[in-house]
N, C-alpha and C positions, 0 to 999 in steps of 0.2 A: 504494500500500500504506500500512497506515496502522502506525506504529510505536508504537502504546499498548501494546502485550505485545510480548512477546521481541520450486570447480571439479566440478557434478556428476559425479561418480566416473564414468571410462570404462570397465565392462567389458563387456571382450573373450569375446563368444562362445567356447562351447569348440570351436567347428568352423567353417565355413567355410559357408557355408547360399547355395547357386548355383541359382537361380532356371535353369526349363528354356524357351529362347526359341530365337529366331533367331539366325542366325549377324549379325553386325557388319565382315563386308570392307568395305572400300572407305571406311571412314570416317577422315577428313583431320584432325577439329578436335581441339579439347585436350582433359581432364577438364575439370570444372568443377572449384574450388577444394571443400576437405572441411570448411572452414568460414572465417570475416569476419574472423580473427584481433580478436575483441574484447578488448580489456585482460585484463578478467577471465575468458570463456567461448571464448577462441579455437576451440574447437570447435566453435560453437553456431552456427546458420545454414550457408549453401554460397554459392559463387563460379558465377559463369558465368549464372544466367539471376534474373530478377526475377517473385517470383510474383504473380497480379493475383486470382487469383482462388480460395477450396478451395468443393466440394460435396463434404458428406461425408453421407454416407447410414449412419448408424448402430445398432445392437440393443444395450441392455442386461439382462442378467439380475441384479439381485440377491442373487438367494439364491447363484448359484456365482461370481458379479463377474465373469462373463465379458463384454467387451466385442466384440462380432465388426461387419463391414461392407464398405464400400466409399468411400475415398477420391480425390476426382478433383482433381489439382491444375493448373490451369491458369494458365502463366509464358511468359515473352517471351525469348531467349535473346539476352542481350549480349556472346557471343564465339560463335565458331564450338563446337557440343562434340561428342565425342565419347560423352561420358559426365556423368552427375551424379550428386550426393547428395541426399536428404532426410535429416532426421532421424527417427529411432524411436526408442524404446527399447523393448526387450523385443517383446512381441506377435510371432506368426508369421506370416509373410509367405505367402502361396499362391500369389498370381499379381499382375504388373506389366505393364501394358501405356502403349505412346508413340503416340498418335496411333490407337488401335483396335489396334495390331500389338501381338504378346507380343514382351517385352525380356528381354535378360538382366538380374541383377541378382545380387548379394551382401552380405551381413550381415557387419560389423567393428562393434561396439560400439554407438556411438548414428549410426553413419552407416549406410545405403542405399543403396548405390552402383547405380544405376540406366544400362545401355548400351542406347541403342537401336539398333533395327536400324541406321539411316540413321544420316551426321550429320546434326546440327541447325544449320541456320547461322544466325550473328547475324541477328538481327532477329523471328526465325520465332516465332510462337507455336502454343506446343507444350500437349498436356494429357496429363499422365502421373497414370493409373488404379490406385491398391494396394487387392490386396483381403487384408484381416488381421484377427486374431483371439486371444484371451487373456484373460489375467488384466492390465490398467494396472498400473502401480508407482506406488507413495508414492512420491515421491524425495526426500530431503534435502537441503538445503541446506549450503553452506558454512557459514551462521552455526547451523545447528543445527533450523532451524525445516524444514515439511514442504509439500510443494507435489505437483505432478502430481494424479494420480488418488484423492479421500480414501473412501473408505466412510464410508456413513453411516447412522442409525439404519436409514432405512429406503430408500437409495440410494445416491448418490456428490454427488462434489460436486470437477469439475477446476476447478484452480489453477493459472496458469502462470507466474507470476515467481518467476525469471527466467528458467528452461530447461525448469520440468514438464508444458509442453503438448506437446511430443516426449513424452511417455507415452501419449496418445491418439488424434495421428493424427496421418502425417507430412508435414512441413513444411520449409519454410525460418526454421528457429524464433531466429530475432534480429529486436529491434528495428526496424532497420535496412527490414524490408523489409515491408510493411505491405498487405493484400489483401480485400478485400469474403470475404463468409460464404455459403454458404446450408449451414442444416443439418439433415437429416430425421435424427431421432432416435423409435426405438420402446421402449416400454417396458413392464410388465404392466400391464393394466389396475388404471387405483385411483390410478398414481403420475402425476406431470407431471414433464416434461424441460423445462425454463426455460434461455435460450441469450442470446444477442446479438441485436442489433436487436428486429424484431417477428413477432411471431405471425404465418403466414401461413394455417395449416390443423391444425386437430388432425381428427384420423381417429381413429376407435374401433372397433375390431373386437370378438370376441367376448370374448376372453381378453386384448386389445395395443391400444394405443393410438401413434399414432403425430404428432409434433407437428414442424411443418413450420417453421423461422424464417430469417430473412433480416437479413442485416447489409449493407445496399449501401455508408454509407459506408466507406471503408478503417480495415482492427484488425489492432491486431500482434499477432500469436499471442499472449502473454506474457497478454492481458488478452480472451483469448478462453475462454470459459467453458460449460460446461453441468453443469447442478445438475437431479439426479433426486430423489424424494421425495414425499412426501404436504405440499403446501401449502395454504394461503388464500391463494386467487388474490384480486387487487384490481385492477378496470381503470377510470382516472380522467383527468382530465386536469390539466395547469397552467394558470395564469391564462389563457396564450398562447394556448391548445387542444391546447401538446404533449401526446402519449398518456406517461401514465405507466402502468407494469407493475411492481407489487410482486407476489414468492411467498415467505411467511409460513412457516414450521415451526410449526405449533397451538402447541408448546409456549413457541414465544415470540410469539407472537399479542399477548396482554395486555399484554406488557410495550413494545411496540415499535409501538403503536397510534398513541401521541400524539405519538412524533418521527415516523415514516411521515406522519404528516398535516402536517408542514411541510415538505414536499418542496416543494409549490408555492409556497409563500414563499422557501424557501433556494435556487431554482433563479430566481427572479426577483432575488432579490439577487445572484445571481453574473453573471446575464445585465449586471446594468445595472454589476457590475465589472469583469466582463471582455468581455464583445461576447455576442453571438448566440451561444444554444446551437449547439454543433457538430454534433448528431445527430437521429434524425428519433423518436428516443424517449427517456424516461427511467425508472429505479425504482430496484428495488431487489430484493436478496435475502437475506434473513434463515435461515439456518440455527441450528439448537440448537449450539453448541460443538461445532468438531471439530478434530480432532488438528493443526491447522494454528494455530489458535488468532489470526489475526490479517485486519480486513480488508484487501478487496484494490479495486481500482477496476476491476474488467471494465467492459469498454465497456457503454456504455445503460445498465447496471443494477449498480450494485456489490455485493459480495459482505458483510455482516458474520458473525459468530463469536458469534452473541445479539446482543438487544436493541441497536441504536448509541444513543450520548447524540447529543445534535446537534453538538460539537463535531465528531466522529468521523463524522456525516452533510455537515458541509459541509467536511472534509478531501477524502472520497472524490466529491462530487460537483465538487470544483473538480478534481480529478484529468481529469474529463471534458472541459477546455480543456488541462489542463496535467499533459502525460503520455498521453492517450489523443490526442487531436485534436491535439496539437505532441508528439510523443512523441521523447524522447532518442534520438540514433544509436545510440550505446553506450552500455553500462552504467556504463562509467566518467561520465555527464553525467547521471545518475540525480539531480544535485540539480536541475535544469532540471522535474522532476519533484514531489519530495518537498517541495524549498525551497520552491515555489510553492504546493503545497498547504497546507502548514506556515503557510506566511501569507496564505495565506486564514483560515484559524482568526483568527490576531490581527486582522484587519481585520474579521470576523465582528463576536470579541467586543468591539471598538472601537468597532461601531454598533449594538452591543446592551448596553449596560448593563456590558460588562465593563472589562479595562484598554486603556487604549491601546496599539498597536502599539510607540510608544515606552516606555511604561513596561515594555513585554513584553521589547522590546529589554536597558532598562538592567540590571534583574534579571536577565537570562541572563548579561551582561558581568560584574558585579558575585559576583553568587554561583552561574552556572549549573552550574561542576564540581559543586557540591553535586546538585543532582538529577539531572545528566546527565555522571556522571564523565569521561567519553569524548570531554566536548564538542569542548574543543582537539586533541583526540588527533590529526588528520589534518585539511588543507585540504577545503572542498565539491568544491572539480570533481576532486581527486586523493586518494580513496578509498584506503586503504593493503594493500587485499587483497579477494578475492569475499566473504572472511567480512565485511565490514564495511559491506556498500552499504548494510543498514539501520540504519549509524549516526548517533549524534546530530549530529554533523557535517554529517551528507546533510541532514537536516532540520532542526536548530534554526538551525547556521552558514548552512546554505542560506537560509532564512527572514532570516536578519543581514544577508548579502549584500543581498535586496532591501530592507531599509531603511535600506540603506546609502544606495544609489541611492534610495532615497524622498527623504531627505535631502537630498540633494544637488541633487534635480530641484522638488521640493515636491509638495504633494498632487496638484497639479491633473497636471500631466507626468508623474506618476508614473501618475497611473491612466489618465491616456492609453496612457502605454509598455505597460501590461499587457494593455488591450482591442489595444494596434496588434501587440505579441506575438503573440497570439492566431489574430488575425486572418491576418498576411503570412504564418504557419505553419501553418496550418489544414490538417488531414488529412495533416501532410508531418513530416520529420525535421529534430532540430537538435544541433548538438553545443553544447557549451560556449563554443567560435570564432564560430560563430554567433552566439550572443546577445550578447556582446560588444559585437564588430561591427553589432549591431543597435543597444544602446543608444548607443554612443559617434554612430552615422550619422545618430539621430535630434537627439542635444542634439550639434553637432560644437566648441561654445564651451564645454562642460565638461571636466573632468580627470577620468578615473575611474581613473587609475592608481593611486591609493593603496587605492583598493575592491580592482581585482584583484591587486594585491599582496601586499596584508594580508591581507583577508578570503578572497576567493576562492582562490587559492595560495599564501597565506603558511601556515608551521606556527608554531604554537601560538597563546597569544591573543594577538590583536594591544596594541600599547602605550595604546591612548588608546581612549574608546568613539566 
């Protein structure tokens, strides 16, 4: 997410909404957990099984925002269970099925409590079928900004950081657990559905078009995305022959031409900064400003809010190593994320004409309360509440940290540490103990005690730069 501009509420259905299935005797194992207890979203995700895979076969309509389809979740079950959750929010539920068989199932909030007939024991991989239908929700955020499901001039446009993809279809929606796409989406004829990975099939009927995409490597819901609308499609490649996929809103076409066109340059620069692109596509997606106001880095393709400067293009395309392809376990390591994107920017404008990394550093130390009053407010890896993960902390301190450690290792071990990050993390999760431990395993003759002290969880500004 990019922070240039600016506990999802639990409720509780008013009833009780008991899905009609088979009966459940004879089953021995436990519930699955009702959520990861995350610092900040301990609700968010479920216990008990790991998902690998969603097909989600979905209709939108427009003009009355109804969303209606068929969800197919397919997970591995790491305890014996008796039962589990997905998350939802809102949308109604008409039928759940576990393996072809109808389940029981019931509605509390954002959870899905899903029984199947059978237990399920460890190890089993299982595929549970929701077929549902509605209006999605906006949902709000803690700090104020807008996510899940947005309307828009002439579509939608989902956003899931950090909990709004639970508005669209149900999942195991944390971090934490990370699962390949396929997704068929139909829509009126005239508009395009633009998703993760790549294009496999558009179909066009008389009145409906329907456009088929595929994500193989693994996306954590959070940055799993599909954007309806009237675009300028653009399909090109990078220097490499990656396939790049931009979809344009006409009305920022003009304005968003000549940064679009250094995608293949800005994605060669990060390759040769940080390793091998992670994924087997790249682009982008440009919408007119919508209510969410801020972009976001969906996988293969990131989202902007109008026209990106390039700063704001190689934020969200470094996200695509660091956050999407190494993505934080919990949201509390969100700067493993933002810090990293953050300083991609400095080291951008460091070989392009702008200020060094270190000069970027000293003027944050020196005067940064001034533009960023919050800066000290709270340590990077220890966030002070959900409202704050997009604070200046998360990203400018975050970004300090790694020039801490630039510092200390010099240019050349430092951009090693960041290609070999990359790399021993690729498609996987990391918390904050983790990288750590990663840097300290690689340089094992350096001190970084006084980086994680100070910078990383010390409060307020540290004494010396």
């Amino acid at each position: 997410m990019s922070r240039f501009v600016p506990v999802v509420p639990v409720v509780l259905s008013a009833s009780l909404v008991v899905g009609l299935a088979g009966c459940g005797g004879g089953v021995r194992g436990t519930p699955g957990g009702a959520g990861l207890r995350d610092p900040y979203f301990p609700k968010a995700g479920n216990g008990g099984y790991d998902v690998t895979h969603y097909s989600l076969d979905l209709a939108y309509e427009p003009a009355r925002r109804e969303l209606s389809g068929r969800a197919v979740v397919t997970a591995r079950a790491v305890q014996d269970l008796s039962a589990f959750n997905l998350d939802l929010r809102g949308l109604e539920v008409t039928a759940v099925t576990v393996d072809g068989e109808r389940a029981r199932w019931n509605r509390a909030g954002q959870e899905l409590t899903v029984r199947p007939h059978a237990e399920l024991p460890e190890g089993r991989t299982f595929r549970v079928a929701v077929r549902y239908s509605g209006v999605p929700e906006t949902v709000t955020d803690p700090d104020g900004s807008q996510e899940g499901w947005l309307p828009t001039a002439d579509g939608a446009l989902a956003l899931g950081q950090p909990v709004g993809s639970a508005a669209w279809f149900p999942g195991n929606h944390h971090p934490s657990d990370k699962a390949s796409y396929d997704l068929s989406f139909t829509v009126p004829r005239g508009l395009t559905a633009v998703s993760n990975g790549e294009l496999l099939h558009e179909r066009a009927g008389r009145d409906r078009t329907t456009f088929v995409w595929r994500a193989a490597e693994p996306v954590a819901s959070h940055v799993a995305t599909v954007a309806v609308g009237r675009y300028e499609i653009r399909r090109t490649a990078a220097e490499d022959g990656l396939p790049l996929y931009t979809a344009v809103d006409p009305v920022e076409a003009g304005a968003s031409r000549a940064v679009l066109a250094r995608l293949p340059e800005v994605l060669a620069w990060a390759q040769d900064a940080f390793g091998p692109y992670p994924f087997s596509s790249a682009g982008a997606i440009v919408e007119r400003d919508t209510d969410a106001g801020y972009a976001l880095e969906t996988q293969n393709r990131p989202v902007f809010p109008g026209a990106p400067d390039v700063p704001l293009l190689v934020h969200e395309l470094a996200h695509q190593w660091y956050g999407n392809s190494v993505t934080p376990r919990t949201w509390q390591d969100i700067w493993l994320s933002e810090g990293f994107a953050t300083y991609a920017e400095w080291l951008w404008a460091e070989e392009h004409g702008g200020d060094s990394a270190q000069r970027t550093f000293e003027e944050l130390y020196a005067h940064g309360e001034d533009v960023h009053p919050d800066l000290w407010a709270f340590p990077p890896a220890r966030p002070d509440g959900a409202a704050h993960l997009s604070g200046d902390p998360v990203y400018q301190r975050g970004a300090m940290v790694l020039h801490k450690i630039r510092q200390l290792l010099g240019d050349d071990a430092f951009r090693a540490l960041l290609r070999g990050w990359a790399g021993a993390r690729r498609h996987g999760t990391a918390d904050t103990a983790a990288f750590t431990a990663y840097v300290e395993g690689r340089e094992p003759g350096t001190d970084f005690s006084g980086v994680w002290e100070e910078w990383l969880y010390g409060d307020g500004k540290p004494d010396s730069p």
